[in-house]
N, C-alpha and C positions, 0 to 999 in steps of 0.2 A: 504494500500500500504506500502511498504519497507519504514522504518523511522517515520511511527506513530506511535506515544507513546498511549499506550493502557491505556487511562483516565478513563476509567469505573474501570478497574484491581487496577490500582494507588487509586483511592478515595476508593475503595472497602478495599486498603490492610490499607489504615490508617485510615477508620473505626474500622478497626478488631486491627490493634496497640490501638485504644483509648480506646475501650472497655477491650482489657485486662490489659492496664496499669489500667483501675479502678476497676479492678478484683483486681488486686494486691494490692492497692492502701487501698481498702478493706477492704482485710484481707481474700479475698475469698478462695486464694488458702493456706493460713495458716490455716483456719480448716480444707480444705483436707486434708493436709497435718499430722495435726493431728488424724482425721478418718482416716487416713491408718496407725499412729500406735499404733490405741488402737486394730485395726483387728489385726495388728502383735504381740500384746503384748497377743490378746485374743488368736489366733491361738498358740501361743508358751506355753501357760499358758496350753491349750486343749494336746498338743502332743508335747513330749519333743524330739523327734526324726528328727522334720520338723528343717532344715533350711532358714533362712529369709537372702536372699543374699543380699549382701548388706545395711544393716539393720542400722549401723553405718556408713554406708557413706554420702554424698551428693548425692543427685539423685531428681527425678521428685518427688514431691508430690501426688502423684496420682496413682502410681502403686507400688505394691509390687510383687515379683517373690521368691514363696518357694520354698522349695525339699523337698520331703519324699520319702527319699530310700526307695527300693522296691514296690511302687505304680507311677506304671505307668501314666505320664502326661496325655494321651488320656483319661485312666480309669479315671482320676480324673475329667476330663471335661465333661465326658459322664454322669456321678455319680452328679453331680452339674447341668446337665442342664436336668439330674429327677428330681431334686429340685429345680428347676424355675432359676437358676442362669446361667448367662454368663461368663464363664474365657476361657484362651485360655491355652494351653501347651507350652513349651517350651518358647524364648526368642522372642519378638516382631523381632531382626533382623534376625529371621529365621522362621518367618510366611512362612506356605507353604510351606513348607522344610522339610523332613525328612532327618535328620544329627545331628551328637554331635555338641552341644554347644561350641564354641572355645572361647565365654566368661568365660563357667564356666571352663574351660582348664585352660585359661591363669590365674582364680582366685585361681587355685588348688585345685577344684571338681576332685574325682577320677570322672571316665567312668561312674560307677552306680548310678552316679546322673543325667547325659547327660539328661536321657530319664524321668524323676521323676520331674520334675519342673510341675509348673502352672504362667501362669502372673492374675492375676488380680489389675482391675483400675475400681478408683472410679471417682465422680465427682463432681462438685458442689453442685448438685442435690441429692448425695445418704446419706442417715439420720442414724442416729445412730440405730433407727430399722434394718433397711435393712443388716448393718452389723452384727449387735446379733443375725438376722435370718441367715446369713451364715455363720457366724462362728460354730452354733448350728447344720448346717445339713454338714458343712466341717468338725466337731467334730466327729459328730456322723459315719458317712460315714469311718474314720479314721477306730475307735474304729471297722465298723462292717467288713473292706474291709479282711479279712479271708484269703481265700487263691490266692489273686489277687497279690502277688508278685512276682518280679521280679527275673527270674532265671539266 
């Protein structure tokens, strides 16, 4: 009825507060934090052409978002999940969206990068194999994508 406090939601939400303060607490998300930038140091190391937006900023530990003019975000996605891997295109606040990025606008991305992005995010759970094996076929993939540019 109107004016119950929803006790299940309440005990449920400061479960989930106590277990991420001991995530933090930790150190858990400090090694994410750090596997996402030995991938961006490995990816930048592979292809000097890729942008790591935001790279030097504050941001989530967890996710990184490239660019590689002229390789198409969807190619990229499609190209990565023949090799077992999950990433999404473009920017998380334009999931499902087909439109230019008005984050990479407003950071002063020309247009030909709008469409060229990837998001990938790691997790607690993802090991430093798992990164070498996608940096290796996101390498390689680079190197083979031919004539899959952007006109």
């Amino acid at each position: 009825r109107a004016g119950t406090e929803n006790l299940i939601g309440i005990a449920g939400l400061g479960a989930a507060i106590e277990f991420a303060k001991k995530q933090i607490d930790d150190g858990v998300w400090e090694e994410v934090r750090n596997l996402r930038d030995y991938l961006e140091d490995e990816v930048a190391n592979s292809c000097n052409c890729t942008s790591l937006v935001g790279k030097s900023m504050k941001r989530l530990p967890n996710t990184s978002f490239m660019v590689t003019p002229g390789w198409k975000g969807e190619t990229q996605v499609i190209q990565m999940d023949l090799n077992g891997f999950a990433i999404s295109s473009g920017s998380a606040c334009s999931s499902g969206k087909v439109r230019k990025s008005s984050v990479l606008e407003v950071m002063g991305y020309k247009p030909k990068y709008f469409e060229c992005g990837i998001r990938v995010s790691i997790g607690p759970n993802t090991t430093i194999m798992q990164i070498k094996a996608f940096v290796k076929a996101w390498s390689e993939s680079v190197k083979n994508r031919g004539n899959i540019l952007v006109h």
